[in-house]
C-alpha positions as CSV (number, residue, x, y, z in Angstrom):
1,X,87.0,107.8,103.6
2,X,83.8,107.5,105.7
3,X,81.2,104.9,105.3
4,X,78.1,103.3,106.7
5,X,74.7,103.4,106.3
6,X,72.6,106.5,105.6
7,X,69.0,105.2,105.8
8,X,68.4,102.4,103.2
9,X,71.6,103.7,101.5
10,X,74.8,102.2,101.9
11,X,77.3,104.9,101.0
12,X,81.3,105.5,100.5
13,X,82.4,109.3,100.3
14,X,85.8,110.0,100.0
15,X,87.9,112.4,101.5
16,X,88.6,115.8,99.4
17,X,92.2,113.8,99.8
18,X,91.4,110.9,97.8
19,X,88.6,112.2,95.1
20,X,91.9,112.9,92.5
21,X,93.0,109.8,93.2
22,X,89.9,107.7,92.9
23,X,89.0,109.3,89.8
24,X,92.4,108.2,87.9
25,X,91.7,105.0,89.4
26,X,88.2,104.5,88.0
27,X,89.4,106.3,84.7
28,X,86.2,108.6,85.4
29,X,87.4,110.8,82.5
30,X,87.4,108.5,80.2
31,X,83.7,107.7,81.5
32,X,82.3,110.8,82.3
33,X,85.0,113.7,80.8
34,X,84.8,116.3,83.5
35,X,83.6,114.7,86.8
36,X,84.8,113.5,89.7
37,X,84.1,110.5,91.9
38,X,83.2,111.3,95.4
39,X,82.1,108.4,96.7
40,X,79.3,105.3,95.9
41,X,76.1,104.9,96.8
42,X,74.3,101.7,97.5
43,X,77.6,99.8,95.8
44,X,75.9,99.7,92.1
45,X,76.1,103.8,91.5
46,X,78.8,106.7,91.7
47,X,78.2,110.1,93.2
48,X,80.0,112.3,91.0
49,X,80.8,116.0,91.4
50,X,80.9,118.3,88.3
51,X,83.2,121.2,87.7
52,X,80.2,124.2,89.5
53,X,80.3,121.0,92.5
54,X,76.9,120.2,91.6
55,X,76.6,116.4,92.5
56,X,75.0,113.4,90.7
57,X,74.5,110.0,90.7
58,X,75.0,107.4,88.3
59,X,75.3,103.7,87.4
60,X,78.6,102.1,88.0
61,X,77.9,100.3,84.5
62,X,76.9,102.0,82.5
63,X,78.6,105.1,83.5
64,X,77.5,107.1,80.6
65,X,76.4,111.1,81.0
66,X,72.6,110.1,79.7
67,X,72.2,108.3,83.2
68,X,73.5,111.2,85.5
69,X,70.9,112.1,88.1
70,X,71.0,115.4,90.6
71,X,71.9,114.0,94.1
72,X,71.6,115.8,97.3
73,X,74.0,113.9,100.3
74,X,72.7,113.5,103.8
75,X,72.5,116.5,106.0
76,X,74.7,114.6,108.6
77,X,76.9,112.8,107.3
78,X,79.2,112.4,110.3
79,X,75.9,110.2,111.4
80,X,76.6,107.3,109.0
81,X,75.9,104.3,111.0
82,X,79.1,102.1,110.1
83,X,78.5,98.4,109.6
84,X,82.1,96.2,110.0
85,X,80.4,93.8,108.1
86,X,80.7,95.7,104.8
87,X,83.7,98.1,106.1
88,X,86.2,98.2,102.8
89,X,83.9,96.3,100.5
90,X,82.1,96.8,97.7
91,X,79.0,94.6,96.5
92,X,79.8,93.7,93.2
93,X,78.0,91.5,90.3
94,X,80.2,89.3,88.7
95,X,77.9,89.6,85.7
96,X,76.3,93.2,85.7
97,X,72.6,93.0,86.1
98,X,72.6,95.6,82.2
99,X,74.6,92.2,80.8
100,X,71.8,89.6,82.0
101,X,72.8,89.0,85.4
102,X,70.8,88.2,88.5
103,X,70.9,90.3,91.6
104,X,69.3,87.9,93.8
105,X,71.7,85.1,92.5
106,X,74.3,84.2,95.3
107,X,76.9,83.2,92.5
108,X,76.4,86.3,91.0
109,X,77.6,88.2,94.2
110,X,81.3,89.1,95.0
111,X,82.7,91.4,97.5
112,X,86.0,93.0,96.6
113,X,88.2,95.8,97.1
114,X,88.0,98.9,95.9
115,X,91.2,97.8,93.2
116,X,89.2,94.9,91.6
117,X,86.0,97.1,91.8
118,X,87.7,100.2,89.9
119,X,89.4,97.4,87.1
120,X,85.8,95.8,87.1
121,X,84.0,99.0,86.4
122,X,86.5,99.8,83.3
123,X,86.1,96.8,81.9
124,X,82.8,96.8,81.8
125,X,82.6,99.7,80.7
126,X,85.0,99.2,77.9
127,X,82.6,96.2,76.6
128,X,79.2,98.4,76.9
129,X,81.1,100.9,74.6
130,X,82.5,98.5,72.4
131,X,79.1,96.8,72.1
132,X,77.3,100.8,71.1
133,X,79.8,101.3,68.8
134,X,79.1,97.9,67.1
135,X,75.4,98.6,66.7
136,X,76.0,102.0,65.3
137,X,78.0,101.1,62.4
């Protein structure tokens, strides 16, 4: 795993080592059938790699294929400036910001590991297609 800033982006890429593992972890199948998670970028999205490699970004929630975005990493990404204050956390909003909550709001805020991030993106997840399926029958 390497990690620090890149510019105004604070990103987590994973090593080829980890992507298979990551992506069980995050149940990215189940989210975005045929991709891979190869890192985060700014905490609140996923850089995902399809099967041609071709890589994307995404929200963390929703992480629905309407939202992917092409993404192009750094050119040096043995550059990224690390920052120990952030080193094996992830920003996270106890209340996503798509289910009314406020990013500025201090109580809103959590850092935790990458575990209670990947449970906390499913759930999530699980609830924002719950809630679509609701409104469509």
């Amino acid at each position: 795993m390497n990690e620090g800033w890149s510019g105004d982006d604070y990103l987590i890429l994973f090593a080829d080592s980890e992507i298979s593992a990551v992506s069980e972890a995050y149940d990215i199948q189940a989210l975005l059938p045929g991709y891979q998670i190869v890192g985060l970028r700014g905490w609140d999205d996923f850089i995902v790699r399809d099967a041609n490699g071709d890589l994307f970004s995404v929200p963390t929630v929703p992480c629905i294929p309407k939202y992917l975005e092409p993404y192009e990493l750094p050119s040096r990404m043995i550059e990224l400036e690390t920052d120990v204050r952030f080193a094996g956390k992830i920003k996270w909003y106890v209340k996503p910001i798509l289910f009314g909550g406020d990013p500025s709001a201090s109580e809103n805020i959590q850092w935790v590991t990458r575990d209670v991030h990947a449970r906390s993106v499913q759930w999530w997840n699980q609830l924002y297609r719950d809630l679509s399926m609701s409104r469509t029958h």
